[in-house]
C-alpha positions as CSV (number, residue, x, y, z in Angstrom):
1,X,13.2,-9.5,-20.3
2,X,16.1,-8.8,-17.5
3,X,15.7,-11.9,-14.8
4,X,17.7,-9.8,-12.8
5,X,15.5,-8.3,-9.1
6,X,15.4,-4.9,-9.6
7,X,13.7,-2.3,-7.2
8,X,10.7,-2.9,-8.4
9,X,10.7,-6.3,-7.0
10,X,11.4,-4.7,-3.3
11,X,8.5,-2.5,-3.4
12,X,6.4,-5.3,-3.9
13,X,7.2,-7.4,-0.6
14,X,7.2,-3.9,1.6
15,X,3.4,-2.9,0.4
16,X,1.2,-5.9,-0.7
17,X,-1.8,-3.6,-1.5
18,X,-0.2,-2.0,-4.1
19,X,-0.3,-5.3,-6.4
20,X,-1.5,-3.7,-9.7
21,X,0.1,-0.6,-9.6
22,X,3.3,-2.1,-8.6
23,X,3.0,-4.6,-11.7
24,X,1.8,-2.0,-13.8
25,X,5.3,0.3,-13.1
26,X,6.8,-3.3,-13.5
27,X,5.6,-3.7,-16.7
28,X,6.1,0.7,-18.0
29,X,10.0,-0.3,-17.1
30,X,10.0,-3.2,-19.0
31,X,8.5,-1.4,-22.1
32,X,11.1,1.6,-21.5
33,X,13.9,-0.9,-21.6
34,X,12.8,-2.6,-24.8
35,X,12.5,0.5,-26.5
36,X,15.7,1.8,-25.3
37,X,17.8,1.0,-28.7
38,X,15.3,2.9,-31.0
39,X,16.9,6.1,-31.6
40,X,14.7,8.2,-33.3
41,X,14.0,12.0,-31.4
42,X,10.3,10.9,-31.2
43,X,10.9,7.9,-29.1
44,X,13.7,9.4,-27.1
45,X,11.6,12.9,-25.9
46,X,8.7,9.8,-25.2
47,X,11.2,7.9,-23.5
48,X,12.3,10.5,-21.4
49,X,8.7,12.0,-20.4
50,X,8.1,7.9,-19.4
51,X,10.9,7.9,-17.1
52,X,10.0,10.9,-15.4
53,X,6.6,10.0,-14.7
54,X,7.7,7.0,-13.4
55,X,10.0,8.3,-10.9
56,X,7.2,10.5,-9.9
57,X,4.9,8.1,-10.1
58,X,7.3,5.4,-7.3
59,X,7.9,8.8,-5.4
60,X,4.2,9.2,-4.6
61,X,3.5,5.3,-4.5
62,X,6.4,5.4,-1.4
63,X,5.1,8.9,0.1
64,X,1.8,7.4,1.0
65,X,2.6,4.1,2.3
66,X,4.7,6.1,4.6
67,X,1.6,8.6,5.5
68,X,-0.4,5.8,5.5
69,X,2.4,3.7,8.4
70,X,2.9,7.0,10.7
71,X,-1.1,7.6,10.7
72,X,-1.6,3.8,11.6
73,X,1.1,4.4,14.3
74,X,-0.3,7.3,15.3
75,X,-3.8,5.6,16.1
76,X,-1.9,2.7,17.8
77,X,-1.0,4.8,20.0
78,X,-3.6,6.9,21.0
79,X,-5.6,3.4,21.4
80,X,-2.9,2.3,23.6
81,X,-3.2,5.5,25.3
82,X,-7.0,5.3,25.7
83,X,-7.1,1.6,26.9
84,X,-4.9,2.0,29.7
85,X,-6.2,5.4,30.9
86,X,-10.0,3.8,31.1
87,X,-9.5,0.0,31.2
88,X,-12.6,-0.4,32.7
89,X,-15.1,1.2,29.8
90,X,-12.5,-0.4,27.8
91,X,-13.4,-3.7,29.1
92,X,-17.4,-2.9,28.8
93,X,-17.5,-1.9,26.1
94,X,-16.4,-5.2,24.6
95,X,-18.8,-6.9,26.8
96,X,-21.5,-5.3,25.0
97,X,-20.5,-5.7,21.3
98,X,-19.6,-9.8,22.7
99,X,-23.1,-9.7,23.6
100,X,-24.6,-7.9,20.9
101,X,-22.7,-9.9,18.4
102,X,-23.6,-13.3,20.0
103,X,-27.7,-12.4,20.1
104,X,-26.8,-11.4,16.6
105,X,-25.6,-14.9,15.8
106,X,-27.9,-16.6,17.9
107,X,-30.9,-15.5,15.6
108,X,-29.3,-16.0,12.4
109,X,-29.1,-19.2,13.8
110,X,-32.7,-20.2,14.4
């Protein structure tokens, strides 16, 4: 319809697991702007309940990606925190999984 990049577009490189939803608000716009010349009352009050949802709809999509960046920051963090405060059960503790993983692999193996 419009080859022009809208915002949509933006959303989509910011928050790749969003995919679907992000094509499916793609494609509401797209229907909102080809409907935008019938003027009957009907399609207008429709029109206008569409465009509401919608901005509530990329309100909420935006909202938890940014929950979802500060909790994965968050947990960086406290990771950080944790591996430099106890390197050393840090560093057995991979030892372990290595090994459990590699007797793991080892019998799959045979």
């Amino acid at each position: 319809m419009d080859p022009q990049p809208d915002a949509a577009q933006g959303r989509k490189g910011t928050n790749p697991g969003n995919g679907n939803i992000d094509d499916f608000l793609d494609n509401v716009e797209d229907l909102t702007k080809a409907i935008k010349d019938i003027q009957t009352p009907e399609i207008a009050r429709v029109r206008a309940k569409v465009k509401i949802a919608l901005a509530a709809a990329k309100s909420a999509l935006s909202d938890g990606a940014a929950q979802v960046r500060g909790q994965a920051k968050q947990v960086s963090r406290d990771t950080d925190a944790y591996v430099r405060e106890n390197p050393w059960q840090v560093v057995g503790i991979a030892a372990v999984v290595g090994i459990v993983l590699g007797m793991m692999m080892t019998r799959r193996s045979d």
